[in-house]
N, C-alpha and C positions, 0 to 999 in steps of 0.2 A: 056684930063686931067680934065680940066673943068665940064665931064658929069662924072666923074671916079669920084670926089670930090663931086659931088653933091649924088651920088651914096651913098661913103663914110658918109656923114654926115645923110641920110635918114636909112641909115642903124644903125648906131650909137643911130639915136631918136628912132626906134623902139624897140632896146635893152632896151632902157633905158625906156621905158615905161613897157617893161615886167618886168624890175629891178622891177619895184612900185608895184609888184601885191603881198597881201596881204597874211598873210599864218596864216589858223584858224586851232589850232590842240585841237584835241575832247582828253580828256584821261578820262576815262571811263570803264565800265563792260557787260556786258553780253547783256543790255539793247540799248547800242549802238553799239555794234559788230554785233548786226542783229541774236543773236543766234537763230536757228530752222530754217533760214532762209538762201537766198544766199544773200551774201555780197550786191550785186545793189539794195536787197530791202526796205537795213534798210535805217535809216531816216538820217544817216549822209551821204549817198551815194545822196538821194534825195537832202540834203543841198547843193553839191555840185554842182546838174545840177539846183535847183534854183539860185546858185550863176552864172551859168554860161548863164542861160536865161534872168539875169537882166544887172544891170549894174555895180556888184561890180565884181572884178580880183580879186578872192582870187583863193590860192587853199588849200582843206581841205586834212588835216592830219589825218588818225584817229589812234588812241593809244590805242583804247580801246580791255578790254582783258575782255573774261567771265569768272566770278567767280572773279575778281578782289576787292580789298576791298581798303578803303583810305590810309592804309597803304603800298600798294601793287603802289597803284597810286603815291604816296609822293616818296617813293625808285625809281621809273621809271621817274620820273619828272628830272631834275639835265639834266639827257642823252637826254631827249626830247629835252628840252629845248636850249640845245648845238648844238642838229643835227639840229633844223628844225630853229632855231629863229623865233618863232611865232610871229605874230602881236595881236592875240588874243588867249586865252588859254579857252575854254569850259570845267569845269570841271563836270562828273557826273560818282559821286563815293557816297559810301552809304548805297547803299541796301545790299548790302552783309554784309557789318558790324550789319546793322539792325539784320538781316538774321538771322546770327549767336551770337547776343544778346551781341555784343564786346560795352561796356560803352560810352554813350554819350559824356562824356566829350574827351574820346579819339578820338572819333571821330571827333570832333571840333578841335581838335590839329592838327588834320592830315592835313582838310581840311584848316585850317589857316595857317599852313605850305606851302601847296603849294600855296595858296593867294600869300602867299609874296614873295614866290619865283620866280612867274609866274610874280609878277610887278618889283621884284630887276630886272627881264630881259624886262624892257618897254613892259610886255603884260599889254594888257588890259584883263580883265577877267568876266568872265559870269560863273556860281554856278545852274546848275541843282536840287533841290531838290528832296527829294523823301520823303516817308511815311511806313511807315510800317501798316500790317491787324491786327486789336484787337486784333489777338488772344497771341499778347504778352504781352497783359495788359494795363492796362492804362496809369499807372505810365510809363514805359519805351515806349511806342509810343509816350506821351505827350514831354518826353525830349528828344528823339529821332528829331519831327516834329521841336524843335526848337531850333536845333542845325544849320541849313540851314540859315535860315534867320538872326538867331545870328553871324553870320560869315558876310553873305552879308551886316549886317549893320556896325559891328564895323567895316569892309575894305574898307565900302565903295565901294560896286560891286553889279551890277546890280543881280540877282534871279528870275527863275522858280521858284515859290513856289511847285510845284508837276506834273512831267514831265509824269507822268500818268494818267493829270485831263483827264477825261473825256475817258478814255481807261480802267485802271482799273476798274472793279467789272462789262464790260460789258463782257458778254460771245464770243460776236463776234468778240470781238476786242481780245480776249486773246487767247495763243494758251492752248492746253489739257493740261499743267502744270498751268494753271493760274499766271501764276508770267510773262511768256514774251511776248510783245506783237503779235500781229498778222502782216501780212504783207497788211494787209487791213487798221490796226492802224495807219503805222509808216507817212503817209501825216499827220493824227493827231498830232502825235511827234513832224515834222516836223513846224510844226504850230505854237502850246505850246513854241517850244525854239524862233523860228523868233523875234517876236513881243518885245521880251527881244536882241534878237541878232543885228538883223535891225541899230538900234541905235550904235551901236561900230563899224559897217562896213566902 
């Protein structure tokens, strides 16, 4: 009985230690879906076996969909957020609204939307930025760029300022569309968010 009890209670703590393991869900577009690529290349597949070479218990969620826009991300949040109860929410959504020239301010709404919905549900939250290429002008890249950081200050959430530093405009790192990255990048990607992510683990 005595060895059936101690059995019982060891079994009991290891449950409950995997209870504690932490759940980071990416919701996202085309960019972290690994599009052109297989799923284990892209950089949220990588986050996943960094998390699990270190010391953090999390396990990653990814939500992300190609072609997706902030509006597309805000409508699918609600259901995430129910299914998975993340401990932390990644969001990186953007580039398709940039894309398609849909108004900075809407886009800030979006993305403030799902800020606060991501913390009404005790996430912690990390904001991905992105940048749009000149050739939409200046005017609308200038308020495009700071739409990101205007959301990360007033919520008070940590920001990538541009999840493409240093990948964008190389030819190696992108693939023949130039807009997704390579699968030689995505360690890069990888990188870029850590340093901002690390911290909320």
């Amino acid at each position: 009985m005595r060895m059936w009890l101690r059995g019982g209670v060891l079994a009991a703590m290891l449950w409950a230690q995997g209870a504690l393991a932490g759940t980071a869900l990416v919701v996202g577009d085309s960019i972290s879906a690994a599009f052109g690529l297989e799923t284990s290349q892209g950089w949220v597949h990588l986050l996943q076996q960094r998390l699990d070479d270190g010391e953090h218990d999390y396990r990653v969620v990814n939500a992300s969909i190609s072609g997706d826009t902030s509006a597309g991300g805000l409508a699918r949040l609600p259901a995430l957020l129910s299914e998975h109860e993340p401990d932390i929410v990644i969001i990186e959504l953007g580039g398709n609204d940039g894309l398609r020239g849909q108004p900075p301010a809407q886009l800030k709404r979006n993305l403030a939307a799902m800020v606060e919905m991501s913390q009404e549900a005790d996430a912690r939250v990390l904001i991905l930025g992105m940048l749009m290429p000149p050739n939409l002008g200046k005017r609308y890249t200038e308020a495009f760029a700071k739409v990101f950081p205007e959301v990360a200050s007033e919520h008070n959430v940590p920001l990538v300022p541009f999840l493409l530093e240093g990948v964008a405009g190389v030819p190696s790192m992108m693939q023949g569309d130039q807009v997704h990255p390579t699968a030689e990048a995505q360690s890069k990607l990888l990188d870029n968010v850590w340093s901002a992510l690390n911290p909320l683990l």
